[in-house]
GUSERO-723169 format. One record per atom (N, C-alpha, C): residue in three letters; x, y, z. Coordinates in steps of 0.05 Angstrom, whole numbers, padded with zeros to 5 digits, always signed. Example, Ala and Ser with C-alpha at 12.3 -4.5 7.8 and 13.67 -1.06 7.14 Angstrom:
# GUSERO-723169
ALA+00264-00114+00156/ALA+00246-00090+00156/ALA+00264-00066+00156/SER+00257-00045+00142/SER+00273-00021+00143/SER+00258+00001+00157/
//
This chain:
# GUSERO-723169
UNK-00885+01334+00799/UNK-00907+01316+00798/UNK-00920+01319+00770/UNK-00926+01295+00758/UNK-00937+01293+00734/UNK-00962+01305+00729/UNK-00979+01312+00706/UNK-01008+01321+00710/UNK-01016+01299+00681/UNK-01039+01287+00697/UNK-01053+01273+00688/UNK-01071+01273+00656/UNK-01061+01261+00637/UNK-01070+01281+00612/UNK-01100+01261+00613/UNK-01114+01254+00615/UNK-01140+01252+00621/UNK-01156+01268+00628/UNK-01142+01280+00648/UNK-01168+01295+00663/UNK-01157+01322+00650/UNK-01131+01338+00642/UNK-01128+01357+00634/UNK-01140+01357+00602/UNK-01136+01335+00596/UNK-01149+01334+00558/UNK-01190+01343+00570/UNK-01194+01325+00588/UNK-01232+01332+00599/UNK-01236+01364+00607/UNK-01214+01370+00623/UNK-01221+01403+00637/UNK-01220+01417+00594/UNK-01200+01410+00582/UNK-01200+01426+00566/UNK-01227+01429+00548/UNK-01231+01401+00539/UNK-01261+01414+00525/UNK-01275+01411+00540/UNK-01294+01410+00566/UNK-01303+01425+00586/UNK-01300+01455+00589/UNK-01279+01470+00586/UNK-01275+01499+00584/UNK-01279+01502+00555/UNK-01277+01496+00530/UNK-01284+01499+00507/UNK-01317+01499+00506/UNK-01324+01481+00517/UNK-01359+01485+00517/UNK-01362+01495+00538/UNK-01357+01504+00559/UNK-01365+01536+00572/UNK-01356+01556+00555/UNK-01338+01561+00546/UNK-01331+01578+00526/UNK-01352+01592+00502/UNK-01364+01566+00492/UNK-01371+01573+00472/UNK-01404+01577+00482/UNK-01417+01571+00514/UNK-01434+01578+00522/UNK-01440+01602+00531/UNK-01417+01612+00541/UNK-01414+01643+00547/UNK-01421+01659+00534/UNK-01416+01655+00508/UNK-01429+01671+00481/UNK-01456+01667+00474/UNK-01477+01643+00484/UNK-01496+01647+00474/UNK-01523+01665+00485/UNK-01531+01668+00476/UNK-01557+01694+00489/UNK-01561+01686+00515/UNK-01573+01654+00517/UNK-01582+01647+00547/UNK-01565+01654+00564/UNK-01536+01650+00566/UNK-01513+01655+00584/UNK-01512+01675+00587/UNK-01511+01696+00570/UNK-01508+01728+00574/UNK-01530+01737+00580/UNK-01552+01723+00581/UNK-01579+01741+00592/UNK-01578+01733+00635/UNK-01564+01715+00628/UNK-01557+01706+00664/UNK-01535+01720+00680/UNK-01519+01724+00658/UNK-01493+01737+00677/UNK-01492+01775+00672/UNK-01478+01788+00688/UNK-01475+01808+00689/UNK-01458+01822+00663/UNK-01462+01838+00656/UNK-01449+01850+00625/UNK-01416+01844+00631/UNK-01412+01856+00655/UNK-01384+01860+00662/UNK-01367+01835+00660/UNK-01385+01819+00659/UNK-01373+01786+00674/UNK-01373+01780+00634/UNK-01405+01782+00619/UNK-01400+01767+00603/UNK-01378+01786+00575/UNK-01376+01808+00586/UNK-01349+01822+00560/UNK-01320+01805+00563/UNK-01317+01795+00591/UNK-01290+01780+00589/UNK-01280+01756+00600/UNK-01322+01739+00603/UNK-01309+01719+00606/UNK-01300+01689+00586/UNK-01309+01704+00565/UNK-01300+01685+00537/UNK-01265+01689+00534/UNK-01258+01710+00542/UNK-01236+01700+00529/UNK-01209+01694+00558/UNK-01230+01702+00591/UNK-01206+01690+00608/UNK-01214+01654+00609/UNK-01235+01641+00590/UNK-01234+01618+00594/UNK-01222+01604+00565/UNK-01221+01628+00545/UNK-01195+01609+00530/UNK-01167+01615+00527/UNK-01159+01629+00556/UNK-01139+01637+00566/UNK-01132+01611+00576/UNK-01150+01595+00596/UNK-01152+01574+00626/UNK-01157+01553+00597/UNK-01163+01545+00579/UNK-01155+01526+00553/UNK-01135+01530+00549/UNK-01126+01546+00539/UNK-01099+01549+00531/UNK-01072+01537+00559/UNK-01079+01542+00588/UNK-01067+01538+00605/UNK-01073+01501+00608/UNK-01094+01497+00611/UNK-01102+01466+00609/UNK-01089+01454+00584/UNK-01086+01460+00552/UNK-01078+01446+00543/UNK-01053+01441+00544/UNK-01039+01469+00553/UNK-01005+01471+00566/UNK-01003+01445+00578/UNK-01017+01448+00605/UNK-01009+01418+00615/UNK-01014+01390+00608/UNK-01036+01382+00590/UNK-01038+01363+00575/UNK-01013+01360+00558/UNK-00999+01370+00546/UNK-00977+01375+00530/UNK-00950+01371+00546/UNK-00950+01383+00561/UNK-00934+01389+00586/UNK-00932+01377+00605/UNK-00927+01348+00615/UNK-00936+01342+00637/UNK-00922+01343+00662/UNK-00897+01349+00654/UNK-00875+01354+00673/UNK-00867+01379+00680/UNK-00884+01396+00662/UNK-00869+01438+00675/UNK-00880+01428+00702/UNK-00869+01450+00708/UNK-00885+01468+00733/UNK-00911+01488+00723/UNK-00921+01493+00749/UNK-00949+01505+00742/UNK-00935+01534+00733/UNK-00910+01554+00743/UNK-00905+01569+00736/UNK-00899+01567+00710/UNK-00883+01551+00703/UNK-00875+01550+00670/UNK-00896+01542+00645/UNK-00918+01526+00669/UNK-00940+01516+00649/UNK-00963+01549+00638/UNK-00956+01567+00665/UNK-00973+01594+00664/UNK-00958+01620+00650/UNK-00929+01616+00648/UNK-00918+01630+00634/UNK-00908+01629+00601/UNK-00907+01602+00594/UNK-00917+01590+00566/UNK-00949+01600+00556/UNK-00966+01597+00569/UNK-00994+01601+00564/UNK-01003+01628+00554/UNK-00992+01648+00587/UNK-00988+01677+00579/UNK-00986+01684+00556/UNK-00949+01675+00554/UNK-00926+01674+00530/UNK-00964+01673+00500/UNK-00968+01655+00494/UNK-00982+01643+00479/UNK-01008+01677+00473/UNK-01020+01664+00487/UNK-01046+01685+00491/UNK-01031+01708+00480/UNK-01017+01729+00492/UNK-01003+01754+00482/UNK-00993+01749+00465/UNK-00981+01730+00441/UNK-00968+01724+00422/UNK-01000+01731+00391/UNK-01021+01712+00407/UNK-01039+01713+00388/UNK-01056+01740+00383/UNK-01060+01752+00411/UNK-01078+01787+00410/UNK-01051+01804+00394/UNK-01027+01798+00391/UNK-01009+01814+00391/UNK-01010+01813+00352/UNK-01014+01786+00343/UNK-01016+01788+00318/UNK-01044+01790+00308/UNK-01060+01801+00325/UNK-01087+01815+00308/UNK-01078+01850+00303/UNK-01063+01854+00308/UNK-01043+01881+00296/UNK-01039+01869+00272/UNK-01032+01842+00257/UNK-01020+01847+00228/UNK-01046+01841+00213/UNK-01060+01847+00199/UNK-01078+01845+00179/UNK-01061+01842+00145/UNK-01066+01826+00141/UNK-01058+01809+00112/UNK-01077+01799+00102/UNK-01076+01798+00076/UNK-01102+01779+00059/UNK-01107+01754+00073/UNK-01083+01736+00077/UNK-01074+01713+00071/UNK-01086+01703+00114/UNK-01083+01714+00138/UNK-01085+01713+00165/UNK-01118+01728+00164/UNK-01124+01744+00146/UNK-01152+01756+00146/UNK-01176+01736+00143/UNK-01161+01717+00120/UNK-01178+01695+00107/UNK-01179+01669+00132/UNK-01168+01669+00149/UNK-01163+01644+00159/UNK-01186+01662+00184/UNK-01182+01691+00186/UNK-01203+01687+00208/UNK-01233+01696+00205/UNK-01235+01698+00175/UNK-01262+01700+00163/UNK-01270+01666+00164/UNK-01262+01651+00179/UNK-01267+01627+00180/UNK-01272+01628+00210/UNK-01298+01614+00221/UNK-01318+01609+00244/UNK-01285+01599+00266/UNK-01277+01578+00261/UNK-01253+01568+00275/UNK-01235+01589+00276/UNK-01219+01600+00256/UNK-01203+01620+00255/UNK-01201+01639+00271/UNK-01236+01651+00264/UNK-01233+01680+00280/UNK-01236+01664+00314/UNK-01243+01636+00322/UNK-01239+01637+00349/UNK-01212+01633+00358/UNK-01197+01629+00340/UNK-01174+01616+00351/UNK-01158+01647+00349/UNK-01152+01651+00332/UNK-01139+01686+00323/UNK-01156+01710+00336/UNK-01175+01706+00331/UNK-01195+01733+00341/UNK-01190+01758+00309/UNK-01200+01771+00325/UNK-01210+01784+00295/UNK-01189+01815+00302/UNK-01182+01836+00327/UNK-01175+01856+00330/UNK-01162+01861+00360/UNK-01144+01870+00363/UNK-01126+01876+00384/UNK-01145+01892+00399/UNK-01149+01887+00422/UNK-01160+01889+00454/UNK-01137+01895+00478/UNK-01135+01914+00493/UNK-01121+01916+00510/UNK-01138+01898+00528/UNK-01156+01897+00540/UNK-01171+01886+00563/UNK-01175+01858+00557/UNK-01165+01843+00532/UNK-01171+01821+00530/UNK-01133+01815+00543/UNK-01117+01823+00540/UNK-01092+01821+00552/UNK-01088+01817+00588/UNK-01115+01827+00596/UNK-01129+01832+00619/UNK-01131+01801+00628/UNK-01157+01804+00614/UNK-01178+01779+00618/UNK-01153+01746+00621/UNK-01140+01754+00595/UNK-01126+01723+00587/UNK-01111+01719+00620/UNK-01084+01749+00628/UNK-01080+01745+00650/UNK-01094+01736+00677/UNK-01116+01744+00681/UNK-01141+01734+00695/UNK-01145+01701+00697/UNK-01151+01691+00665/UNK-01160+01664+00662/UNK-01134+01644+00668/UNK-01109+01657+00656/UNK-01089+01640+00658/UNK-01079+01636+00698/UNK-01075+01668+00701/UNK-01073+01663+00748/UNK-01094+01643+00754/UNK-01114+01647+00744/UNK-01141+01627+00757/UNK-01137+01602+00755/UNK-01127+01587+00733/UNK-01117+01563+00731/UNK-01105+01566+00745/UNK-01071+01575+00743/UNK-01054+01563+00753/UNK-01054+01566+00783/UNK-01074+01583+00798/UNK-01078+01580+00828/UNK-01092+01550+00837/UNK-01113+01555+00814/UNK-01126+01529+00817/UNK-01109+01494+00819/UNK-01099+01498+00805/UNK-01074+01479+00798/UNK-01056+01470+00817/UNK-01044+01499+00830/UNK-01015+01498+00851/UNK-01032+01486+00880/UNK-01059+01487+00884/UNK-01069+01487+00903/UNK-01075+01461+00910/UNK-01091+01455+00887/UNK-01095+01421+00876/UNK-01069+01403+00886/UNK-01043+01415+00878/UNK-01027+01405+00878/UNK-01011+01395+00906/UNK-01015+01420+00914/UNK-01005+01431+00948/UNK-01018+01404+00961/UNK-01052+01404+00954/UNK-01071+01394+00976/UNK-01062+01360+00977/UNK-01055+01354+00948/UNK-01047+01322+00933/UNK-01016+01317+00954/UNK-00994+01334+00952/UNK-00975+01334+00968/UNK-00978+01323+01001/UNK-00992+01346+01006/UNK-01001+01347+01036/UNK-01011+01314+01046/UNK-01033+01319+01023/UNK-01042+01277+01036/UNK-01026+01264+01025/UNK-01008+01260+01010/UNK-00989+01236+01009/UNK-00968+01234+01025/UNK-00960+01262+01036/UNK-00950+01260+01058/UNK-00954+01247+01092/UNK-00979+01244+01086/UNK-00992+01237+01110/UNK-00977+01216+01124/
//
């Protein structure tokens, strides 16, 4: 079944501006510490999984969640290389959101977290869409 790049292009910056709300004082003065240390980065984990399927419209939700993974661990994995040249790009406001600034075991956590959450969200969506057309 196809996924609709409309509404997957909407969920995505919809989770980009929760994203970038998570971080601000008001949001962290509402939520619990625990919640707000990791939930910036399991929701640009669940971006990263949304723009999968915008891109993607034909994976599967498994392949769309194991690309994503794939992704996420690719990017914490190269905040291990520090270079002039990858340093400069994330001394840049965009940069450091997209790269991040330093290797996190628990953000390896989180991403796993944000990326299952989608893609349960997703398979279920999907299941329920099945079910009634079957009717």
């Amino acid at each position: 079944m196809k996924r609709n790049r409309l509404a997957y292009g909407a969920l995505t910056v919809l989770i980009i501006v929760l994203g970038l709300l998570s971080r601000t004082a008001y949001m962290t003065a509402l939520l619990p510490d625990a919640v707000n240390a990791y939930l910036g980065d399991a929701l640009w984990a669940a971006m990263i999984f949304t723009g999968c399927g915008f891109l993607f419209r034909y994976a599967q939700t498994k392949t769309a969640a194991v690309m994503s993974l794939s992704f996420c661990y690719l990017i914490e994995c190269s905040q291990l290389y520090h270079a002039a040249w990858i340093d400069a790009i994330r001394s840049n406001p965009l940069g450091g959101l997209v790269l991040g600034y330093e290797f996190v075991w628990s953000d390896i956590i989180a991403y796993t977290v944000g990326v299952c959450a989608s893609a349960f969200i997703e398979w279920t969506m999907k299941s329920k869409r099945s079910r009634a057309l079957s009717l």
